[in-house]
PANURO-36353 format. One line per 3 residues: their letters; for each residue z, x, y of C-alpha. Coordinates in steps of 0.05 Angstrom, whole numbers, plus 5000, padded with zeros to 4 digits. Example, Ala and Ser with C-alpha at 12.3 -4.5 7.8 and 13.67 -1.06 7.14 Angstrom:
AS> 5156,5246,4910 ~ 5143,5273,4979 $
//
This chain:
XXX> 8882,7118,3327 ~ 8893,7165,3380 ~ 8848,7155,3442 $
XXX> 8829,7224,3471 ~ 8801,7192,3537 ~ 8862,7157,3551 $
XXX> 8905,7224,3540 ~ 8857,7266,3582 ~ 8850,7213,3646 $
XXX> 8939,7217,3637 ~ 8937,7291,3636 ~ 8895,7290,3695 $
XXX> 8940,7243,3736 ~ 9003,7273,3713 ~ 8973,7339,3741 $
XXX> 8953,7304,3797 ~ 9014,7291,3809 ~ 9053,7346,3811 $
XXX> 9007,7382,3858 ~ 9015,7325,3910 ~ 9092,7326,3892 $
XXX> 9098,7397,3900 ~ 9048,7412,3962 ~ 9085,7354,4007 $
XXX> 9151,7384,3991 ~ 9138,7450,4010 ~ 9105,7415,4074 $
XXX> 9168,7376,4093 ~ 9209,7437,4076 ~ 9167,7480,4128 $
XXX> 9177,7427,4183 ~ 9250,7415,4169 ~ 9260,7496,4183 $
XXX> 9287,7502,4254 ~ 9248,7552,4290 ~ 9303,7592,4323 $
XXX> 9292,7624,4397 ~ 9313,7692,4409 ~ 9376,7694,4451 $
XXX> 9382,7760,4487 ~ 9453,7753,4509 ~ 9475,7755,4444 $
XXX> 9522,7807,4419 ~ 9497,7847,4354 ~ 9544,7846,4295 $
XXX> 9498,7867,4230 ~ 9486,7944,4209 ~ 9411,7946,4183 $
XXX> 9374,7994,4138 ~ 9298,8004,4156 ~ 9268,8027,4091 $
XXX> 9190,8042,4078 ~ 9154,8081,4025 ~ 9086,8106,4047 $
XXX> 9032,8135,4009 ~ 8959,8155,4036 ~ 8977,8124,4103 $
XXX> 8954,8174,4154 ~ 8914,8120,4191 ~ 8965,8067,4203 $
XXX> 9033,8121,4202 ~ 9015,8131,4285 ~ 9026,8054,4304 $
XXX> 9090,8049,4250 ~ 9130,8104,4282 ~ 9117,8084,4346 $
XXX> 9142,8009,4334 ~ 9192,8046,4297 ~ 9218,8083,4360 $
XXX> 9211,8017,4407 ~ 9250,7971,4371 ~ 9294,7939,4409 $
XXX> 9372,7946,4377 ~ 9424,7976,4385 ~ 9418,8057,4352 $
XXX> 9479,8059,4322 ~ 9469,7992,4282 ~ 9409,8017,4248 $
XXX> 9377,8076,4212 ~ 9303,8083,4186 ~ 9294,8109,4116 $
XXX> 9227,8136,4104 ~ 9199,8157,4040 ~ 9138,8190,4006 $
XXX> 9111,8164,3953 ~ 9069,8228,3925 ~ 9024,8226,3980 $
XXX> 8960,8264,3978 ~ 8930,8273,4048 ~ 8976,8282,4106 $
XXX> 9022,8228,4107 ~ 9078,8269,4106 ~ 9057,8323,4155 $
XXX> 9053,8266,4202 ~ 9111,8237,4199 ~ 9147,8306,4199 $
XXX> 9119,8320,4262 ~ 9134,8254,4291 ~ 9209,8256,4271 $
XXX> 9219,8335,4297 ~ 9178,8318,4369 ~ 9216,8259,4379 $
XXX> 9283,8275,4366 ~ 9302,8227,4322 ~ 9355,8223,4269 $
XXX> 9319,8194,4211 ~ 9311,8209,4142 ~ 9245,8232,4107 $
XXX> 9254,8229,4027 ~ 9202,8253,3969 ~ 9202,8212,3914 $
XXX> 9147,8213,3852 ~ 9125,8159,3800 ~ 9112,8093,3843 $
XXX> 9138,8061,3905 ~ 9195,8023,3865 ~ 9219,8091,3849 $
XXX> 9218,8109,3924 ~ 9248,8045,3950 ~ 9303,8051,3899 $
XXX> 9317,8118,3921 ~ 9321,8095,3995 ~ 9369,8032,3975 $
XXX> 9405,8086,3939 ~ 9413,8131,4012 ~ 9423,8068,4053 $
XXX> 9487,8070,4081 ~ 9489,7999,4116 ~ 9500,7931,4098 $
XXX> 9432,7908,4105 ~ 9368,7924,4077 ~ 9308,7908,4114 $
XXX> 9241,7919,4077 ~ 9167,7923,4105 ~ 9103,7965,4090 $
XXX> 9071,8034,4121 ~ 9010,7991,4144 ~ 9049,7934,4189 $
XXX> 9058,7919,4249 ~ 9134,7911,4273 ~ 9152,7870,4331 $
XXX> 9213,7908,4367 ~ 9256,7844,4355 ~ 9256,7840,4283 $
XXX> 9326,7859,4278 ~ 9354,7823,4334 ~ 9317,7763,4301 $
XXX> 9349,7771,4237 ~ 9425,7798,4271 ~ 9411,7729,4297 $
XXX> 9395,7686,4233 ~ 9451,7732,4198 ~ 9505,7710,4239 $
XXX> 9493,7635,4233 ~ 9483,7643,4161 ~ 9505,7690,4121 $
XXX> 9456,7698,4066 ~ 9442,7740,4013 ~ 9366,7748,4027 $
XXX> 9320,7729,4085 ~ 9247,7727,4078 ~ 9212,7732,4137 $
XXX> 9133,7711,4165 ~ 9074,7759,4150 ~ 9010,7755,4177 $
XXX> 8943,7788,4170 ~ 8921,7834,4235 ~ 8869,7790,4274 $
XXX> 8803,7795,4247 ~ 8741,7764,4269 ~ 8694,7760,4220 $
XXX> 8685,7698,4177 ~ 8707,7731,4110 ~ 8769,7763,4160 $
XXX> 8782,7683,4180 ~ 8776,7660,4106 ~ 8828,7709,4079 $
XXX> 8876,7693,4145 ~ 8878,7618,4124 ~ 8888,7622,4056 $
XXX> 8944,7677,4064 ~ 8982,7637,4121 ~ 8987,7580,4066 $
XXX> 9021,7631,4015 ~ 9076,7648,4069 ~ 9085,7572,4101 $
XXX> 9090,7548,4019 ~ 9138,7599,4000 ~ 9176,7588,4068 $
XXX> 9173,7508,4054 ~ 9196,7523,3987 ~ 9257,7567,4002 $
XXX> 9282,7505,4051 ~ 9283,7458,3999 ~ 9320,7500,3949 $
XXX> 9266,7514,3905 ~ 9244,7586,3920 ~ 9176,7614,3899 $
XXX> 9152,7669,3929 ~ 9172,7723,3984 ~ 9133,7776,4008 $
XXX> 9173,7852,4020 ~ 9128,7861,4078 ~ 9188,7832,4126 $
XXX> 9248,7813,4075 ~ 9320,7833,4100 ~ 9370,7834,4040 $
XXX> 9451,7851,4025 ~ 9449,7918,3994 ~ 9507,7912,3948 $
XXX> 9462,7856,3914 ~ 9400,7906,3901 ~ 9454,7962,3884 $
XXX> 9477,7903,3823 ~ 9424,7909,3789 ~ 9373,7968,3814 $
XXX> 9346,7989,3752 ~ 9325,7923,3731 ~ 9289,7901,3796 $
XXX> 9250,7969,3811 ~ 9237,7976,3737 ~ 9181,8025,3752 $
XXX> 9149,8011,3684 ~ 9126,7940,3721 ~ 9088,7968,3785 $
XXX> 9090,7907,3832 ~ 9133,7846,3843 ~ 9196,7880,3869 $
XXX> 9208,7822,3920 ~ 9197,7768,3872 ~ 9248,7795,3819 $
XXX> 9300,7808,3868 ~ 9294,7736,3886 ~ 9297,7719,3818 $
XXX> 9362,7763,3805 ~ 9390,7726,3856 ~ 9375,7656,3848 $
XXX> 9405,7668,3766 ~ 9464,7694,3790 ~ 9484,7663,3857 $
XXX> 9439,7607,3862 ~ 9371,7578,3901 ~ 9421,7575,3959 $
XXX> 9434,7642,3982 ~ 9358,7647,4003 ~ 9334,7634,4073 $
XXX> 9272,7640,4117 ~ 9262,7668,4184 ~ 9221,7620,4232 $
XXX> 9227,7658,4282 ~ 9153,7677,4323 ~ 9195,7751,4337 $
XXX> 9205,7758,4275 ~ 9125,7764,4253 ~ 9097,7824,4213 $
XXX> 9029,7829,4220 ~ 8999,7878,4156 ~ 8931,7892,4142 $
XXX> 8878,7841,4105 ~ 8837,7857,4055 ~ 8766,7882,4079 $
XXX> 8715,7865,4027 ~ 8714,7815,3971 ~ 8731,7886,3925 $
XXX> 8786,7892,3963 ~ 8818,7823,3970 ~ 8806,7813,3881 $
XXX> 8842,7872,3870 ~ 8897,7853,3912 ~ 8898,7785,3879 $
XXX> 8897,7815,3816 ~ 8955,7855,3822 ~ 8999,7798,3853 $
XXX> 8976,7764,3791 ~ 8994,7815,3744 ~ 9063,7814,3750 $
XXX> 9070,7740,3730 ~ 9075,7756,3655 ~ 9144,7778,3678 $
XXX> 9163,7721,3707 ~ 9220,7667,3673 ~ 9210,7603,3671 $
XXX> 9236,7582,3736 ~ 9208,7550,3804 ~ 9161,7606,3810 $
XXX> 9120,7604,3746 ~ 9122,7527,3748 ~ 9092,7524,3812 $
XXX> 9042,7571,3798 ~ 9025,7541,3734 ~ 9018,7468,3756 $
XXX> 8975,7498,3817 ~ 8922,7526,3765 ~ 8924,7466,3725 $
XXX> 8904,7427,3780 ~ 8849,7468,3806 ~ 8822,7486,3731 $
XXX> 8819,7406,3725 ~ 8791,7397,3798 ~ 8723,7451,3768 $
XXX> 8715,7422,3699 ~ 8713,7350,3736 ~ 8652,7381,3758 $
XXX> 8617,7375,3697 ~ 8642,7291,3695 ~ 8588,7276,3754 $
XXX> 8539,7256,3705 ~ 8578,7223,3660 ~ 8615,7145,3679 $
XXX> 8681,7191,3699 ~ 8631,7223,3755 ~ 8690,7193,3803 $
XXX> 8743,7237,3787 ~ 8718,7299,3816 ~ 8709,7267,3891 $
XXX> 8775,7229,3879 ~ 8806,7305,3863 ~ 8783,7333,3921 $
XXX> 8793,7287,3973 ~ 8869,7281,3950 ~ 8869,7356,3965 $
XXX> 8842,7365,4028 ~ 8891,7300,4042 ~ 8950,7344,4025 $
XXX> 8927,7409,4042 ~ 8910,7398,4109 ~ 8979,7385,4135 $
XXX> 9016,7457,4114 ~ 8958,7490,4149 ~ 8957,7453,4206 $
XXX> 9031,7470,4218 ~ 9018,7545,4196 ~ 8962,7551,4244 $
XXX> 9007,7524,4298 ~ 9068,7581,4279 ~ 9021,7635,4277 $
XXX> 8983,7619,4340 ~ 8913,7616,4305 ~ 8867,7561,4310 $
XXX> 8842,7527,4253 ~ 8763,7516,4240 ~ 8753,7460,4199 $
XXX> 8689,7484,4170 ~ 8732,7547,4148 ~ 8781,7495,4118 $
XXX> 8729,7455,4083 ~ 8692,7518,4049 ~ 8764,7553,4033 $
XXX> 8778,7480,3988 ~ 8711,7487,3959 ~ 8726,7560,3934 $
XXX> 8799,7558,3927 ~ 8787,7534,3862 ~ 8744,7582,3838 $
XXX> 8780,7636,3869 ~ 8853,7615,3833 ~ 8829,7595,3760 $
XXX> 8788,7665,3762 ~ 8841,7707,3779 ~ 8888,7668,3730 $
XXX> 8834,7689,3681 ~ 8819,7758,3702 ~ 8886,7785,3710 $
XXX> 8893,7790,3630 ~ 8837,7824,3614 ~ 8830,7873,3680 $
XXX> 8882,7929,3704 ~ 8883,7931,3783 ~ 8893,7991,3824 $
XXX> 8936,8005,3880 ~ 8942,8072,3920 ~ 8898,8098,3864 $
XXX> 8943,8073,3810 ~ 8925,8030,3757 ~ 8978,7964,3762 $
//
C-alpha cells in the first residue's frame, strides 16, 4: 500500500533540495566572478554597435542622449543606432532635434509592429562587430564600452551580459523592488559563471552580430512580444554551448533603468517576463524557474500544516531560506553599493512567496501590457 505521507514529506525534501542546490551555486558562481578594474591605458580593439528602440520616451530621451554623447570611446569604434518604435508623443521630434543640434552622425530609423521588429531592423543596419543592447529609459555610464572592449579582449565571447540596476528610490516599496531585482541579476550572473545560464537582461547585453544575423527571424519573432534576450541566449547555448556566455562584473559597467512605481506597475512587469516562459525549452532556464516555484508553492501550502503534527515543516522551510538567501544578497548589496535592511530582507522572504506562485498563476490567465500593447 502506497503511503501518501511518506511520498509528500520526499517530495518536499527533494524540492528542498534543489532550491538549496541551486541558490548556493549561483552564490559561489557570483563570488568566483573576478570583478575586473577599468584600466585606462589600455588600447581599444572592438567596433561596437549602440542600438535602442524607443517608444513614448519623451521623459527619459533628454538624459539617454546626453550619456549617449559623453561616452567615453573612441568615435570611430562605435556608432549609435536609434530607432522608433511607432511612437505617439514626441519621441521622435526629440531625438531629431538632438541629433541635428549636436552634430552627430547617428542614425534615427522608423520601424512599426513591436520593438523586436525595430531592434531587428537596427542589427540589420549595424555595421560593426558588436552589438551592444540597452533601453530608452537607462542610465549609461560613459565606460560601458571601454568596460566591455576590456572583458572582450580577455575573452572572446559570444555574448556578455552585463549588471542592471533600478534608479535609487527611497521609498519602502522603491527598496523592496531594488532587493528583489538585484537578486534576479546576481542569480543570473552566478548562473552564467558556473555554466548553467538562466537569465540575462537586454538592458546592458553586448553580443557578436553575425550570431543574431544566424538566426534573426527566429529570436525577434515579433509574434512573441518579449524575451528577446533570453532566446538569443538560448540560440546560443544549443548551438555553441553554455560556454560562450560571460558576465560583466565590472562597477563601470552598471545600467541603472527605471523601477516599477506602483504595485500595478511592478505585476504587469512581472507578468510579462512571465509570459514568455511558455516558450521556453527545457533547459537550465525553465528548470530553474520551475524548481523555484515548487519550492515556494510548498513553502505557502506548509502554511496550512501549522495545525496539524507536520506544523514543523513550514518554520523548517523558511528558516532554510533565509539561511540561503541571505548570502547572494549580501554580496549583491555589496556590488551595487546599496545597503541592505534586514527588516526589508525579512518582509521580501515573507512575500516572495506569494509574489512568485501568483504570478506563476496569473500569467496564464491575464495578457500584460507594455507601451500600450497587450504582451
Amino acid at each position: 500500500m502506497i503511503n501518501i505521507e511518506i511520498i509528500v514529506l520526499s517530495f518536499i525534501v527533494l524540492i528542498t533540495i534543489f532550491y538549496i542546490k541551486n541558490i548556493i551555486s549561483y552564490t559561489i558562481g557570483w563570488e568566483k566572478l573576478t570583478e575586473s578594474k577599468q584600466k585606462d591605458n589600455s588600447s581599444p580593439k572592438q567596433t561596437f554597435s549602440i542600438v535602442i528602440a524607443f517608444r513614448n520616451e519623451s521623459e527619459n530621451l533628454d538624459n539617454l542622449l546626453h550619456d549617449l554623447i559623453n561616452i567615453n570611446f573612441p568615435k570611430h569604434l562605435f556608432e549609435v543606432i536609434l530607432v522608433n518604435d511607432d511612437s505617439t508623443d514626441n519621441s521622435k521630434e526629440i531625438v531629431e532635434d538632438f541629433i541635428y543640434n549636436n552634430n552627430q552622425d547617428w542614425q534615427l530609423l522608423e520601424s512599426k509592429g513591436g520593438k523586436k521588429n525595430a531592434i531587428k531592423e537596427a542589427i540589420k543596419t549595424a555595421k560593426n562587430e558588436f552589438i551592444f543592447s540597452t533601453d530608452a529609459d537607462c542610465r549609461i555610464p560613459k565606460n560601458i564600452l571601454k568596460s566591455y572592449d576590456q572583458q572582450l579582449q580577455t575573452e572572446k565571447k559570444k555574448l556578455i551580459a552585463g549588471p542592471v540596476i533600478f534608479k535609487n528610490r527611497s521609498s519602502f516599496f522603491g527598496k523592496l523592488v531594488d532587493l528583489e531585482f538585484m537578486s534576479l541579476i546576481i542569480s543570473g550572473a552566478g548562473a552564467i559563471s558556473i555554466n548553467k545560464p538562466i537569465m540575462i537582461n537586454a538592458a546592458n547585453m553586448v553580443f557578436a552580430k553575425n550570431i543574431a544575423i544566424e538566426n534573426i527571424d527566429n529570436i525577434y519573432n515579433n509574434s512573441i512580444q518579449s524575451g528577446d534576450d533570453i532566446f538569443l541566449m538560448q540560440y546560443i547555448i544549443d548551438k555553441y554551448g553554455e560556454n560562450e556566455i560571460s558576465f560583466l562584473k565590472n562597477k563601470s559597467g552598471i545600467i541603472k533603468t527605471d523601477s516599477p512605481k506602483t504595485l500595478k506597475a511592478f505585476v504587469n512587469q512581472r507578468l510579462r517576463w512571465a509570459s514568455k516562459a511558455k516558450h521556453y525549452k527545457v533547459n537550465h532556464t525553465s528548470k530553474s524557474a520551475i524548481g523555484i516555484l515548487l519550492f515556494n508553492f510548498t513553502l505557502l501550502i506548509s502554511i496550512f500544516l501549522l495545525t496539524t503534527n507536520y506544523w514543523y515543516i513550514f518554520p523548517t522551510l523558511f528558516i532554510i531560506k533565509l539561511i540561503v538567501d541571505i548570502p547572494i544578497l549580501l554580496s549583491a548589496s555589496k556590488f551595487f553599493d546599496k545597503s541592505l535592511s534586514f527588516p526589508i530582507f525579512i518582509l521580501l522572504e515573507i512575500i516572495y512567496p506569494l509574489y512568485i506562485v501568483g504570478i506563476g498563476i496569473l500569467s496564464f490567465f491575464i495578457k500584460s501590457t507594455w507601451k500600450g500593447r497587450k504582451i
